[in-house]
KEKE-3310 file (N, C-alpha, C; in steps of 0.2 Angstrom, whole numbers, plus 5000, padded with zeros to 4 digits):
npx = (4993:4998:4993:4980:4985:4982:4969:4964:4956:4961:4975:4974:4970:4981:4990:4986:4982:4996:5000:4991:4990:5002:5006:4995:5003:5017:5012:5002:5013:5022:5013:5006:5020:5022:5011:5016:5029:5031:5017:5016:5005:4997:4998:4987:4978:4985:4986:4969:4967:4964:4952:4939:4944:4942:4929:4924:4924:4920:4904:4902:4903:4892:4884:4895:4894:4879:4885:4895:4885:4878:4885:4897:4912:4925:4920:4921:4936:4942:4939:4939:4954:4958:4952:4957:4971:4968:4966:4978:4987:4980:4987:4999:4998:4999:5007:5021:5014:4999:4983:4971:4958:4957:4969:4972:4958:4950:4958:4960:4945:4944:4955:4947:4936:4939:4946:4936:4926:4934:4939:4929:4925:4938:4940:4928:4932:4943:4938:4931:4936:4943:4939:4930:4935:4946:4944:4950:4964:4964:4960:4970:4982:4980:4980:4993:5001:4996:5002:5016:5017:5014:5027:5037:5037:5037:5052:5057:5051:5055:5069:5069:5062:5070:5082:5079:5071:5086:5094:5088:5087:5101:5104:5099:5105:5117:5114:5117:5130:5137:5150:5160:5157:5144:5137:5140:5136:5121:5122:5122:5109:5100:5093:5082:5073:5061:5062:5074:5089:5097:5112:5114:5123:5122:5116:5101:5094:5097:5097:5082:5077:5084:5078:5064:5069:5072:5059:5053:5062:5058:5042:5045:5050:5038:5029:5034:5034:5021:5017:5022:5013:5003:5005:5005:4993:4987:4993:4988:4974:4976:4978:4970:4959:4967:4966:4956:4940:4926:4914:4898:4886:4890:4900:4918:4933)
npy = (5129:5115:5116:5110:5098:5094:5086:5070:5065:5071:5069:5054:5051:5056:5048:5038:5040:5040:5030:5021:5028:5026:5014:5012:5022:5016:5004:5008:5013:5001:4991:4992:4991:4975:4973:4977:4973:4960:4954:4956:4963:4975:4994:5004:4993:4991:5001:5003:4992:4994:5002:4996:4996:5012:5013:5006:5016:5025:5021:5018:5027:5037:5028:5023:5035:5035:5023:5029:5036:5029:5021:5028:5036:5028:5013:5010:5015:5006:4993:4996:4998:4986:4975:4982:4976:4964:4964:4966:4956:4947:4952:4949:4933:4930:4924:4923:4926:4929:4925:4942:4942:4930:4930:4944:4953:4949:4954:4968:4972:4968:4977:4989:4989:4990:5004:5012:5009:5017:5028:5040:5042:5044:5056:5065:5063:5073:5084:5085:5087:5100:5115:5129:5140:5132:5122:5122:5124:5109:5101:5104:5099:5085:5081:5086:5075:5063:5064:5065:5052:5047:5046:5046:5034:5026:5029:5023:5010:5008:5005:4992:4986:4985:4980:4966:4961:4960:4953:4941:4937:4937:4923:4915:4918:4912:4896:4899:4903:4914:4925:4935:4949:4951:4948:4961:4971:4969:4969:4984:4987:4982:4992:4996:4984:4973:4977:4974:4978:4963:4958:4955:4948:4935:4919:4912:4904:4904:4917:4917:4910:4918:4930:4923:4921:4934:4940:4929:4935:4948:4947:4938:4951:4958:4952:4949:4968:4969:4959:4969:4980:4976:4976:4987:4993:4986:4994:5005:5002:5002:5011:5019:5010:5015:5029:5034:5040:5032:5038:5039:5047:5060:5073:5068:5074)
npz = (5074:5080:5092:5088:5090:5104:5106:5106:5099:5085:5084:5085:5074:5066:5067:5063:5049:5046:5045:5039:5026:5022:5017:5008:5000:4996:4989:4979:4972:4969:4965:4949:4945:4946:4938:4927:4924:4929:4927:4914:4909:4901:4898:4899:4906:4917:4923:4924:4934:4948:4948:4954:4968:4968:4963:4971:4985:4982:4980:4993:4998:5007:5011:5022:5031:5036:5044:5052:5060:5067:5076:5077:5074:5079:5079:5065:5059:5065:5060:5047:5044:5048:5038:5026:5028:5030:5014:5009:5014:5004:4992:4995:4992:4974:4963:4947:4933:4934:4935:4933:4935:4946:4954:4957:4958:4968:4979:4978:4979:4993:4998:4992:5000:5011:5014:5010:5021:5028:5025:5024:5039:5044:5039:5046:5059:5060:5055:5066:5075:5078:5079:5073:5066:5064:5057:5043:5045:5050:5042:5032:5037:5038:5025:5021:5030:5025:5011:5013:5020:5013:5002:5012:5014:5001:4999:5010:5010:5000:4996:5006:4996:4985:4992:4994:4985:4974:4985:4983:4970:4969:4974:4965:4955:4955:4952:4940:4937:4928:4921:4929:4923:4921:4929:4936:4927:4929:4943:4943:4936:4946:4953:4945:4945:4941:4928:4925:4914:4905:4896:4881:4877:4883:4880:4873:4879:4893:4895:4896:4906:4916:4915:4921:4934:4937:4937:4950:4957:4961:4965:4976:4984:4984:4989:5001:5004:5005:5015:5026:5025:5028:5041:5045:5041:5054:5063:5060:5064:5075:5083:5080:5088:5102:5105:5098:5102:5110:5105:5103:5091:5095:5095:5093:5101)
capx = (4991:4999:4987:4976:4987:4980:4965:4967:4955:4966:4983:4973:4967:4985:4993:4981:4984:5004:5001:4987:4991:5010:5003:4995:5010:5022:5006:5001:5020:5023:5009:5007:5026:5021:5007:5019:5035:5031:5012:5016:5000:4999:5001:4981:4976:4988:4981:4963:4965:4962:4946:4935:4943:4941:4923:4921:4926:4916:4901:4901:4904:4885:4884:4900:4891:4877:4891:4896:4879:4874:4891:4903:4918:4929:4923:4922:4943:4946:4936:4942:4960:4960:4949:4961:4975:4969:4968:4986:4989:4980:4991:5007:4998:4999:5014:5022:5009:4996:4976:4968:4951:4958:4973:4971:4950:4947:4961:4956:4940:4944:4958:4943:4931:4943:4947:4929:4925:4941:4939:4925:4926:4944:4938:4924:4937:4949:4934:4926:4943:4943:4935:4925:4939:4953:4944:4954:4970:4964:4961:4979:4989:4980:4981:4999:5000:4996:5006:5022:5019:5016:5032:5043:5036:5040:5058:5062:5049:5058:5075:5068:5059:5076:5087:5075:5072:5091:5096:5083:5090:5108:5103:5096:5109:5121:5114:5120:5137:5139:5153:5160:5156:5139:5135:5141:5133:5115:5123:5120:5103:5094:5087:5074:5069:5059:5064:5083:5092:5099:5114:5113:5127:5116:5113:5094:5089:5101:5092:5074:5077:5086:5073:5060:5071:5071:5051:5054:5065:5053:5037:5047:5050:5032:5026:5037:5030:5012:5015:5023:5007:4999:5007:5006:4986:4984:4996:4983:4967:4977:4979:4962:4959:4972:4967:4950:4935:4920:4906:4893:4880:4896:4906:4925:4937)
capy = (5122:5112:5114:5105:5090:5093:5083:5064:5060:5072:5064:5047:5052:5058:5042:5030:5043:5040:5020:5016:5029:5023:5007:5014:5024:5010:4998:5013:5012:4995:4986:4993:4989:4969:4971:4977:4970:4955:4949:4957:4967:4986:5001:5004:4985:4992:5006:5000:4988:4998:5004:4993:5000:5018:5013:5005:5019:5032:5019:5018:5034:5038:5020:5024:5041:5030:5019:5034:5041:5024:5018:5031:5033:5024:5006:5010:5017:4998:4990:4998:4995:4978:4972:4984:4972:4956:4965:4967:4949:4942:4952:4944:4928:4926:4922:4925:4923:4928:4932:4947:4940:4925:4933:4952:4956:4948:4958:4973:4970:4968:4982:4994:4990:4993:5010:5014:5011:5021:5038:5045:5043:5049:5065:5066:5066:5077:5089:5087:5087:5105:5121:5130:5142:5130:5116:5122:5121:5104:5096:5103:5094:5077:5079:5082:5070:5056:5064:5064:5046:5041:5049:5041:5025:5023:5031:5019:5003:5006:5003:4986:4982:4987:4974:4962:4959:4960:4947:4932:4938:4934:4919:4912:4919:4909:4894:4900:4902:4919:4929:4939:4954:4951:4951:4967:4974:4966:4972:4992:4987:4982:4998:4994:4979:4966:4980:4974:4974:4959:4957:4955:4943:4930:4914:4916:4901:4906:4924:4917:4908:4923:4932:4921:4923:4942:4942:4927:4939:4953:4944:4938:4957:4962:4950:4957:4975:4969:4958:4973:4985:4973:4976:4994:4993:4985:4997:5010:5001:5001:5019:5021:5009:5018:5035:5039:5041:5028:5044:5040:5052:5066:5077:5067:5080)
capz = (5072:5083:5099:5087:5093:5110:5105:5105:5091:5080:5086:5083:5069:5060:5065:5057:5044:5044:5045:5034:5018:5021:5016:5001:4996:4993:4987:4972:4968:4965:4962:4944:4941:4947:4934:4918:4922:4930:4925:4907:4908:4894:4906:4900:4909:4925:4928:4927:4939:4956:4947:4958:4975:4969:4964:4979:4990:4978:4980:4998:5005:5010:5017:5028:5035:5040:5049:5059:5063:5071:5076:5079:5071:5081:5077:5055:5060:5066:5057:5039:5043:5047:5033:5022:5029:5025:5007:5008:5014:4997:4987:4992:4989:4969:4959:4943:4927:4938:4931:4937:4938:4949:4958:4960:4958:4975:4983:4975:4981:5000:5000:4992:5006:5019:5013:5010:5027:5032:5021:5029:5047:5046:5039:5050:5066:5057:5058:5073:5081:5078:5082:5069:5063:5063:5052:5035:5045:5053:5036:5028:5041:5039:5018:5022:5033:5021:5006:5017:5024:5005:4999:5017:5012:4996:5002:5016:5009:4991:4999:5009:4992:4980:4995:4995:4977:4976:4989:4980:4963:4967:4976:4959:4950:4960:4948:4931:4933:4924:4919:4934:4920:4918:4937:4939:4924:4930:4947:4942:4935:4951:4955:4940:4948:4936:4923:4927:4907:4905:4893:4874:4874:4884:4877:4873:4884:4899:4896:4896:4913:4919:4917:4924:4939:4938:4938:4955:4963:4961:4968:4984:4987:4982:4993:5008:5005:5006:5023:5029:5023:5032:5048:5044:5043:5058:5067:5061:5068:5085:5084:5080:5097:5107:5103:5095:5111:5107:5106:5098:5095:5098:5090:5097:5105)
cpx = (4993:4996:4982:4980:4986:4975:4967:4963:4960:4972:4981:4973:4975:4988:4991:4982:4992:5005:4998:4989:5001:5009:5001:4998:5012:5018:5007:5008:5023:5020:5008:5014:5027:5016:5012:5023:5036:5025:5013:5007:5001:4998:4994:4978:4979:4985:4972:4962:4964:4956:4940:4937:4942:4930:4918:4919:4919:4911:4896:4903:4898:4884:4888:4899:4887:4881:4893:4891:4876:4880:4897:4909:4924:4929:4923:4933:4944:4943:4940:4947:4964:4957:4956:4968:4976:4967:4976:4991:4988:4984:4998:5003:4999:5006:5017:5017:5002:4989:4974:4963:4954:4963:4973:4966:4949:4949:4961:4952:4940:4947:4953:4938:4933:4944:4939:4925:4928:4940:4936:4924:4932:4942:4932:4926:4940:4945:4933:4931:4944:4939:4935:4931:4946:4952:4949:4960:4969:4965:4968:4982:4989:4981:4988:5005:5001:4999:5014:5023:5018:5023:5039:5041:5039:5050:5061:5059:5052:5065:5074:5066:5066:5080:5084:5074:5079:5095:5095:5087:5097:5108:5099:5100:5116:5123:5117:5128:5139:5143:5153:5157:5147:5133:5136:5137:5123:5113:5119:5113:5097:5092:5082:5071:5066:5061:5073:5083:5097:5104:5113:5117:5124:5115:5106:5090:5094:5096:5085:5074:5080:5080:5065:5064:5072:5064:5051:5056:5061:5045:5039:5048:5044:5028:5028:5032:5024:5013:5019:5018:5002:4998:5005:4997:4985:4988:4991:4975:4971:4978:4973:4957:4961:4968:4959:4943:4930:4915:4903:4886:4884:4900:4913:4929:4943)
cpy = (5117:5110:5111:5098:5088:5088:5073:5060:5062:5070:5058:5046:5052:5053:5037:5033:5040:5032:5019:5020:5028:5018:5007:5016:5020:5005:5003:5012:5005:4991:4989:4989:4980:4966:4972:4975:4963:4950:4950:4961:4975:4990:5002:4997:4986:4997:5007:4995:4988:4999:5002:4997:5006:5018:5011:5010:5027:5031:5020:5021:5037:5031:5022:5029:5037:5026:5025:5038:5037:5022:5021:5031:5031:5015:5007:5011:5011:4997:4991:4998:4988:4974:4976:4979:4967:4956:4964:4960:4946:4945:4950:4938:4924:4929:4924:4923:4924:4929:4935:4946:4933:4927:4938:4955:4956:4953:4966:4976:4972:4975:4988:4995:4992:5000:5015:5015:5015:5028:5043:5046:5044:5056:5066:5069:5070:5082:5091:5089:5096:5110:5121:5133:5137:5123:5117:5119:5110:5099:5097:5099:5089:5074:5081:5078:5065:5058:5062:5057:5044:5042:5046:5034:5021:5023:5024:5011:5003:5002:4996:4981:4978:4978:4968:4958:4956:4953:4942:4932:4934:4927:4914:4912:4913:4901:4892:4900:4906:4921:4934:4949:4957:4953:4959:4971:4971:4969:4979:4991:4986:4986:4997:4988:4973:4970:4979:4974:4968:4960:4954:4948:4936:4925:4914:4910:4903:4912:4922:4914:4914:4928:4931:4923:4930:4943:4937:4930:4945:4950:4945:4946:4961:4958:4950:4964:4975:4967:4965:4981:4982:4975:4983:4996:4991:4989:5003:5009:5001:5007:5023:5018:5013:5023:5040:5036:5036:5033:5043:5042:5059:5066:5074:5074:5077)
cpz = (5076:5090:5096:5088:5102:5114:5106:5100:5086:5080:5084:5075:5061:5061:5063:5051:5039:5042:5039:5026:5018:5017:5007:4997:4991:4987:4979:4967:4966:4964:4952:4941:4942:4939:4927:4919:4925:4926:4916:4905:4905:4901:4907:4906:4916:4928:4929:4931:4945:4954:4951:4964:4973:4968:4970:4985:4986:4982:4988:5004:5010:5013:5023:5033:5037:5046:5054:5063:5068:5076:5081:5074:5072:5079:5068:5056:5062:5062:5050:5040:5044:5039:5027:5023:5029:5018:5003:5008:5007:4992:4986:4994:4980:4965:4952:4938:4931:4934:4936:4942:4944:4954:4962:4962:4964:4981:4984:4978:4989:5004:4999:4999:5012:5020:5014:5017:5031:5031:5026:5036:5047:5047:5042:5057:5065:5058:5062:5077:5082:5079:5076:5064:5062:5059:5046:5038:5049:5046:5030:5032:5039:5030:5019:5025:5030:5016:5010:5019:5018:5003:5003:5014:5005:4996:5003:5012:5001:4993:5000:5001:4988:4984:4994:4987:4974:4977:4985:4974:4961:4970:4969:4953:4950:4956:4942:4931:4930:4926:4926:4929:4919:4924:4940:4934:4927:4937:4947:4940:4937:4953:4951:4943:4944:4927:4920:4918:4909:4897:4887:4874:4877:4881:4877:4878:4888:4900:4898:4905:4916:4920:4921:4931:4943:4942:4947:4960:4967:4964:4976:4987:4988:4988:5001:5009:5008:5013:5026:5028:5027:5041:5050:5045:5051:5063:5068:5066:5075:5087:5086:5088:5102:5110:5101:5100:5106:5105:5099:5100:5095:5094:5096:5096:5108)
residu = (UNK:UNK:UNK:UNK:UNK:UNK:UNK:UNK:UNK:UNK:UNK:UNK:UNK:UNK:UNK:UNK:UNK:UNK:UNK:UNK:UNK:UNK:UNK:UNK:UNK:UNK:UNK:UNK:UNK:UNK:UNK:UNK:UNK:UNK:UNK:UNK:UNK:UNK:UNK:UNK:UNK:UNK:UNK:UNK:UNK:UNK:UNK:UNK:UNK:UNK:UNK:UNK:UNK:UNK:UNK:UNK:UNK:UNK:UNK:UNK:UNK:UNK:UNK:UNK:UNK:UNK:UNK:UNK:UNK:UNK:UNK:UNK:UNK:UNK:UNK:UNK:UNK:UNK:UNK:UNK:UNK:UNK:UNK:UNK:UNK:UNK:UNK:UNK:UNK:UNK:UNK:UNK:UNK:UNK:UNK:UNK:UNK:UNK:UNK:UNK:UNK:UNK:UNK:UNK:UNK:UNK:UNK:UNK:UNK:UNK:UNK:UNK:UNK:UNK:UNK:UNK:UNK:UNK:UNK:UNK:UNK:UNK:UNK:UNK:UNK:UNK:UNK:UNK:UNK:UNK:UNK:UNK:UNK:UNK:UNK:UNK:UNK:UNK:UNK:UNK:UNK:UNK:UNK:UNK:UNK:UNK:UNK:UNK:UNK:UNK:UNK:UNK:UNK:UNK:UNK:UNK:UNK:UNK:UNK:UNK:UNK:UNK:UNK:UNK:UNK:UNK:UNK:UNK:UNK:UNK:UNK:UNK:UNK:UNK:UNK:UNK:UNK:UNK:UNK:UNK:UNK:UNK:UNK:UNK:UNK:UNK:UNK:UNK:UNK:UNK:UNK:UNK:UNK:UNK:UNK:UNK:UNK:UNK:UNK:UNK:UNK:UNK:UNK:UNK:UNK:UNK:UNK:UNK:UNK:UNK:UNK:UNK:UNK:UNK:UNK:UNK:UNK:UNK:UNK:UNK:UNK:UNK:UNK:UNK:UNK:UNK:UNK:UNK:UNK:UNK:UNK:UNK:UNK:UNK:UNK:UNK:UNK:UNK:UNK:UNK:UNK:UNK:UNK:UNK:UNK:UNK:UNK:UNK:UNK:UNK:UNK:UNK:UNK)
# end
């Protein structure tokens, strides 16, 4: 399997793989947790709100084979990774208290079309990259290629989020004045992130501000992750420039 690395679409190919579903990784993983424990959104309401980019991508797959039949699928491989990246950008735009339809839909919206354009000229190069018998192992590699790269991303971009989150939180805490026992108890809880518990013994306004600051600390991380998804997309469309041949009309090789 590996002299299918001999290729420079399929090389092109697995590292636009590594960038762009790293991106989605991280994103799957905490944007839901932006929707329930920051926007106050039911679990039902969080997990429909991708349903536009999955309809999108469903919608727009025979559209995007036209796009490579005319095109090529070198320029849909740039192209769907930047547009996917200034999806990425409108989601660390909105703030705590956020609506869907004003905040998220559009970016929703933007990230589905980027993918959409993305999906099928991947697996189009993932194919052609190979000879006839070595298609099945061509397209194992590149599905665990992007399991792998979701799995490091949430790994290493969970870390970045976890310190991040963190950092702002104690800098907001820094206001209140609490208890050295309460810090350290709040302390142990930052791995949950806007999920942090907070103390019972809490004065209930100190608590309620406390947790506005929770849900603040959580944003400024959320909104990190994304510009760095961001970079992460356009790292893929340069891969796809680098690496993937203009042929159009041709089986890339």
């Amino acid at each position: 399997p590996l002299r299918l690395f001999a290729s420079r679409s399929f090389t092109g190919a697995n590292l636009l793989t590594v960038f762009l579903y790293a991106a989605m990784g991280i994103f799957f993983f905490l944007f839901p947790l932006n929707l329930i424990q920051v926007q106050a959104y039911s679990a039902t309401a969080a997990g429909a709100a991708t349903l536009p980019m999955i309809l999108l991508i469903f919608l727009l797959s025979r559209w995007s084979g036209g796009v490579i039949a005319r095109y090529g699928p070198r320029v849909p491989l740039i192209t769907g990774p930047l547009i996917a990246a200034f999806g990425f950008v409108l989601f660390a735009v909105p703030s705590v208290g956020a609506s869907y339809w004003k905040a998220f839909f559009i970016a929703v919206v933007v990230l589905g079309l980027g993918m959409a354009i993305t999906v099928a000229p991947l697996t189009t190069v993932v194919m052609n990259s190979a000879d006839q018998e070595r298609i099945g192992a061509a397209s194992g590699i590149n599905n665990a290629v992007a399991r792998v790269a979701g799995v490091l991303a949430i790994a290493v971009l969970g870390i970045v989020m976890v310190n991040a989150f963190g950092a702002r939180l104690d800098s907001k805490l820094a206001n209140f004045s609490l208890p050295p026992e309460i810090l350290r108890d709040m302390e142990r809880s930052k791995i949950k992130l806007a999920g942090l518990e907070l103390p019972a013994s809490l004065n209930p306004t100190i608590r309620a501000a406390i947790r506005e600051s929770v849900r603040e600390a959580f944003v400024f991380g959320f909104r990190l992750i994304m510009l760095i998804c961001a970079g992460l997309s356009v790292a893929s469309a340069m891969a796809a420039w680098l690496l993937i041949p203009d042929n159009r009309g041709t089986l890339p090789h």
